[in-house]
C-alpha positions, 0 to 999 in steps of 0.5 A: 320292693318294686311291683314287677320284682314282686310278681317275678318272685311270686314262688312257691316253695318249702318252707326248709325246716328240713332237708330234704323236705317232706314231700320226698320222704318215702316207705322205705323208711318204716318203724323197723328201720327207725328202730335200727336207728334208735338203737345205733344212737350213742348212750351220751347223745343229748336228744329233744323231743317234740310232742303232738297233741292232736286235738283241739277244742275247735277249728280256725279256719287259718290252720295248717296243722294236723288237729282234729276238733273235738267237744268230748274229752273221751278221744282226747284220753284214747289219744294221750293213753296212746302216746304214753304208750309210745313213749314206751316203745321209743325208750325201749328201743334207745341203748340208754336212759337219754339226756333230754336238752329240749321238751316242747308240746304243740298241737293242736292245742295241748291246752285241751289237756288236763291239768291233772293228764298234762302232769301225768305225762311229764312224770312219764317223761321224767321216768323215761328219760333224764330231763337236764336242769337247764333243759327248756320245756316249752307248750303251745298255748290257746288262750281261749281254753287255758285255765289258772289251774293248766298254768299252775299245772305248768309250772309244777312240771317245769315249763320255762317257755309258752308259746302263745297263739294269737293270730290277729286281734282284729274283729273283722279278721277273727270272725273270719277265720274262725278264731274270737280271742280278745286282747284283754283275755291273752293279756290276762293269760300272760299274766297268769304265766308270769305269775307262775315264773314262766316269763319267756313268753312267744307270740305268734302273729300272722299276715296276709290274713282274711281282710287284713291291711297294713294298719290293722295288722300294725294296731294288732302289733301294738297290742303285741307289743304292750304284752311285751313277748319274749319272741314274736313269731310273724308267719306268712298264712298259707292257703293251701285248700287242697291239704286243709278242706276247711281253709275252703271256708274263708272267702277267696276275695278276702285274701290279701293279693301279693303286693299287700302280703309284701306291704304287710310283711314289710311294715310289720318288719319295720314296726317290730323293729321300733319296738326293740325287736331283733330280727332273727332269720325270715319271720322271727323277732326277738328281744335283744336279751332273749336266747334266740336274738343272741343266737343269731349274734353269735351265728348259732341259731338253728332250723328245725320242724318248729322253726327257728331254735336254740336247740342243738341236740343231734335227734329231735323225737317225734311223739304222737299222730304226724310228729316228725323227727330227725336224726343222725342217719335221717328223718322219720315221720309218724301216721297222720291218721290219730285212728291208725297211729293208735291202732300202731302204737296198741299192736306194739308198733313204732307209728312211722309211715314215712322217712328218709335216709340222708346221704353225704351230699343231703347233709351238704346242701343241709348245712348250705341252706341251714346257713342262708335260713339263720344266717342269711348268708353262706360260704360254700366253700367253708361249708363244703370243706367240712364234707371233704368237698368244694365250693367248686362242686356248686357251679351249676347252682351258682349259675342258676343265682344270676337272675337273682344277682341281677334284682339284687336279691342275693350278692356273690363274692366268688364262692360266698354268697350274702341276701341284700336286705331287700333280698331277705324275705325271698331267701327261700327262693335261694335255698331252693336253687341248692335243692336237689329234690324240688324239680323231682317231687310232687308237692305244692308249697305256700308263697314264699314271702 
């Protein structure tokens, strides 16, 4: 992309694995509203369910979730007694014994489980809920804390996915995010997993890291690439300090300034690409074979809370300290703080803080910006029709596209709206002209490319 293109679209702006985004959820919606909302649920619903493990057995630097580091198992057992518990209260208030279609375990690093407490928890899910034979059960891997014994742990539960964080393979750039993880030690879990049957395998990568150029980050996607993932996951890393003290720690001259981040993202594209890898929405790769690749063929791929997805259940369950989740009637999300989600779950309260419910017109520009995020492209008028509206409805927004029609960024044919190729990284940055809440939130979000 040209060097004045790139400076003009040097934007911040939500990531959309919602809508609205997070920063617009409110107290309004609290445990006795979500509750409501759980029992309104019908008995047949298909749910999923999202499970955060909140620790982690040391920080990287890089990291924008919400973990907490820890050396001692003690806190780890005070926070999983918790979410049992809320497990509990969740199934309680559901009108039925739900069919679960998707499992996954993030974090954190749910590898500072157990092997003994990972299989405990999914025998509570199984008494909770009827978890469908072709349900895929996914967990977020550390390759650095996980054990032969976790991987055997993980297939007598039935895990069919890992998902295995990497980051970057490069010294230099371990060292400063804090993050030592050899290629030979993943290597060696992968096999591990394979082994055990669990051969759908992601990888997440990362550019616009400390200290990364274009060919380091090509070096660290050819060691990928020999390891042969299912799905790799490539995200942007978002320097947020003002949210993650600890981010304070990598030096601000060793960032990549905005042209590199584009040169990164865009040989990285190029390369994955060589490597047979299907490209599916904005930062997401996939083997041609592979679930998500053939979602995004067949215009099925969905967006939720862990990015792109197969998953099409109408509720996604949030479990643990700052899970979110989502459903018919809005979104819910937990406390953040582990102490006083704890404290919550102990008195018998559902843990929610914050949520939002959404209206007729929420789920419109939902739908528009779930389209462009997987689709790369809409027809507002196809999609307004389903809500008893039109494409005519959008004229302000339309009109607010023509600097981006202008750089080429994004074509318009009436009401149907395509991303240009080039245009594809900055789709974001169309979502954002549907967002009727961004102009009126407070709120500071990562680059958009």
């Amino acid at each position: 992309m040209e060097n004045d293109l790139i400076e003009r679209y040097d934007l911040r702006v939500p990531r959309y694995t919602s809508y609205p985004t997070a920063p617009h959820f409110g107290p309004s919606v609290d445990g006795a509203v979500y509750a409501k909302w759980l029992g309104e649920l019908k008995p047949e619903t298909e749910v999923s369910l999202y499970l955060h493990i909140a620790y982690c057995a040391q920080m990287c630097w890089f990291c924008g979730c919400h973990t907490k580091a820890t050396k001692r198992y003690a806190p780890v057992q005070r926070y999983m007694k918790a979410l049992h518990a809320e497990i509990d209260l969740i199934a309680g208030r559901l009108p039925a014994r739900m069919k679960l279609r998707h499992v996954h375990l993030g974090g954190g690093s749910p590898t500072v489980l157990k092997p003994k407490d990972l299989r405990h928890l999914f025998a509570h899910l199984r008494e909770r809920f009827d978890v469908l034979p072709d349900a895929e059960i996914s967990i977020e891997l550390d390759p650095r804390t996980t054990t032969l014994d976790y991987v055997k742990a993980m297939a007598d539960v039935g895990v069919t996915r890992a998902s295995v964080g990497v980051q970057d393979f490069d010294p230099l750039v371990q060292n400063t995010i804090n993050r030592i993880q050899s290629a030979p030690l993943t290597a060696r879990v992968i096999g591990w997993l394979r082994g055990y049957g669990i051969d759908a395998i992601n990888m997440d990568l990362c550019y616009g890291l400390p200290y990364q150029t274009v060919s380091s980050l090509l070096e660290t996607i050819d060691l990928a690439l020999a390891m042969a993932p299912s799905r790799i996951a490539l995200f942007g890393y978002a320097h947020v300090p003002w949210m993650k003290r600890h981010m304070r720690l990598i030096p601000l001259d060793s960032l990549p300034d905005m042209r590199e981040r584009w040169a990164q993202h865009e040989a990285a594209e190029r390369h994955l690409k060589q490597g047979g890898y299907v490209a599916v929405g904005l930062d997401h790769f996939a083997r041609p074979d592979d679930a998500l690749a053939q979602a995004a063929q067949s215009g099925d791929l969905h967006r939720n809370f862990q990015g792109y997805t197969t998953d099409d259940a109408p509720v996604l369950i949030g479990l643990g300290a700052s899970a979110i989740g989502s459903l018919p009637q809005g979104y819910v999300a937990n406390e953040v703080a582990i102490e006083r989600y704890i404290s919550d779950v102990d008195e018998g309260v559902l843990p929610i803080k914050r949520g939002v419910a959404v209206t007729q017109d929420d789920c419109l520009r939902r739908a528009i910006i779930e389209q462009l995020m997987c689709r790369m492209e809409v027809d507002l008028d196809e999609v307004a029709a389903r809500f008893g509206s039109s494409g005519e409805s959008f004229a302000r927004e339309l009109s607010a596209l023509s600097a981006l029609e202008a750089d080429h960024i994004v074509r318009r044919d009436g009401h149907r709206l395509v991303m240009t190729d080039e245009g594809k990284p900055l789709v974001r940055a169309v979502c954002a002209v549907f967002d009727s809440y961004l102009s009126s939130g407070a709120g500071r979000h990562s680059a958009a490319v």
